[in-house]
N, C-alpha and C positions, 0 to 999 in steps of 0.2 A: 470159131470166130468170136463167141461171147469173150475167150479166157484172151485173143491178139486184143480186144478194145479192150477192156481191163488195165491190162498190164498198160497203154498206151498213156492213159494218166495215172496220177499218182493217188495212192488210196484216203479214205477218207479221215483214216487212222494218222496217216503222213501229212495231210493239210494240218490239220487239226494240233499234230505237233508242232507245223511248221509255223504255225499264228498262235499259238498259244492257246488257243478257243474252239470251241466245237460249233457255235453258233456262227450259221453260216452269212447271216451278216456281216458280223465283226471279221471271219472270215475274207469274206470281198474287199469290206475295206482295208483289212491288213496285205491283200494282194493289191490293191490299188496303190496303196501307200508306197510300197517296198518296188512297183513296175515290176509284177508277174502278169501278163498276160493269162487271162484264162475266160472262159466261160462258163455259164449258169445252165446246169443241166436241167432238163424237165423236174427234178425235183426242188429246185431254186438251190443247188448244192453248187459252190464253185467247182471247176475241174480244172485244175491244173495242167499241163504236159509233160511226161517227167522229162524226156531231151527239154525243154526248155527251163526246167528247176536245175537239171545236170548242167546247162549252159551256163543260167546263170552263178548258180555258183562255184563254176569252173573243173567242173570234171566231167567236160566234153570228150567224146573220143579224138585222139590227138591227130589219128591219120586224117581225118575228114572236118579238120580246122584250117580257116583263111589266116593268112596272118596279120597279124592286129597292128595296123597305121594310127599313129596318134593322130586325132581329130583336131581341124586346127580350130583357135578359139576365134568369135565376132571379128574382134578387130584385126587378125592374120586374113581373114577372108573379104572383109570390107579395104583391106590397104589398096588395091586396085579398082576401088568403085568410085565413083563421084555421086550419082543418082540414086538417089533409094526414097525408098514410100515412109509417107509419116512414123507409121509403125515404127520400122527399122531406123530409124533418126531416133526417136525418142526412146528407143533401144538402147544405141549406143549413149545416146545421153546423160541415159539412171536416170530419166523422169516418165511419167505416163506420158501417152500418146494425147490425153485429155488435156495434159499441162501444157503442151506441145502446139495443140489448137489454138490452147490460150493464147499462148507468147504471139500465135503467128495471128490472130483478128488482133489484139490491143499493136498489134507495129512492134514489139520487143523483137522479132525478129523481122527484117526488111523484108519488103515483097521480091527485089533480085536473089535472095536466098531461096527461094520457092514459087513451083509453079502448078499449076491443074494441070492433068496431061490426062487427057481421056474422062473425067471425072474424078482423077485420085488426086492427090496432093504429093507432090514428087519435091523433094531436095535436093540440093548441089550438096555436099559435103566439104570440095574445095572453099566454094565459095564463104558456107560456113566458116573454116576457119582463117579464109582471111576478114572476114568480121570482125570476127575474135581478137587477131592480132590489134585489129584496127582501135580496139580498146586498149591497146598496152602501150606506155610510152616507150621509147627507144631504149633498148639495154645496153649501156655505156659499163665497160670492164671499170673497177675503182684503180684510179691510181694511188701510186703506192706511194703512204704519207703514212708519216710519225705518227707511233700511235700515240694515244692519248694516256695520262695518266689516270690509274684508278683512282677513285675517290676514298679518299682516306679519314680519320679521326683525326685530332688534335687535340689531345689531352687539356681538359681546362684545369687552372691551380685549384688547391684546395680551397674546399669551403667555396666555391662558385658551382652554376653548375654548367653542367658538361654541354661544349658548342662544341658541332659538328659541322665541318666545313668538307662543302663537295665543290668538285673543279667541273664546270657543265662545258 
């Protein structure tokens, strides 16, 4: 029974290589860092799993593998939402949730773009962006007109000096 638990993580010699350190702190935080999973045995020694060191870096057994669906990103999985909580608003944003607060007490963002709903603060998304739109003036294609001439030099005579004339 001792030598099946054993073998079930990986030895102390294997961590130790595997973080560069023998010191079982810096140990932890090199599994923290890196997303190993593991626990702290009664001696405060990490323990690893070896199927989960074998998973992660990819020499799982093949017959007993699911097969791996790309994960789709934020805004693939937001494309059908309207409603989401402040958090996830200031998510997609790229601004903290704290900035998020801000904009919405000082009015930078209207009170029809947001509303309390049970005590959370819930968002339209829609509504958000036609907001947004509502900041842009209208996008007129240019018509097609002459271009302009580049601005050029003109030589001045000798013994003056040199004026440069541009066509604005």
């Amino acid at each position: 029974m001792a030598g099946h638990l054993e073998s079930m993580f990986i030895s102390s010699q294997d961590l130790a290589e595997l973080t560069a350190s023998k010191h079982s702190a810096i140990q932890a935080r090199w599994l923290r860092a890196n997303g190993f999973p593991f626990i702290l045995g009664g001696d405060g020694v990490p323990k690893v799993v070896r199927q989960t060191l074998l998973d992660k870096v990819g020499i799982a057994d093949p017959d007993n593998q699911l097969p791996l669906e790309p994960t789709p990103s934020l805004v693939e999985i937001t494309d059908n939402w309207d409603k989401v909580t402040e958090s996830m608003m200031a998510e997609l944003l790229g601004v903290t949730r704290r900035s998020l607060e801000g904009r919405r007490y000082t009015g930078a963002i209207p009170a029809d773009i947001w509303r309390k709903v049970d005590g959370r603060v819930m968002y339209s998304m829609k509504r958000y962006e036609a907001f947004l739109e509502g900041h842009w003036s209208p996008f007129f294609e240019p018509v097609n007109s002459p271009s302009k001439k580049p601005a050029h030099r003109k030589k001045a005579t000798q013994g003056k000096k040199e004026i440069i004339y541009q066509l604005v």
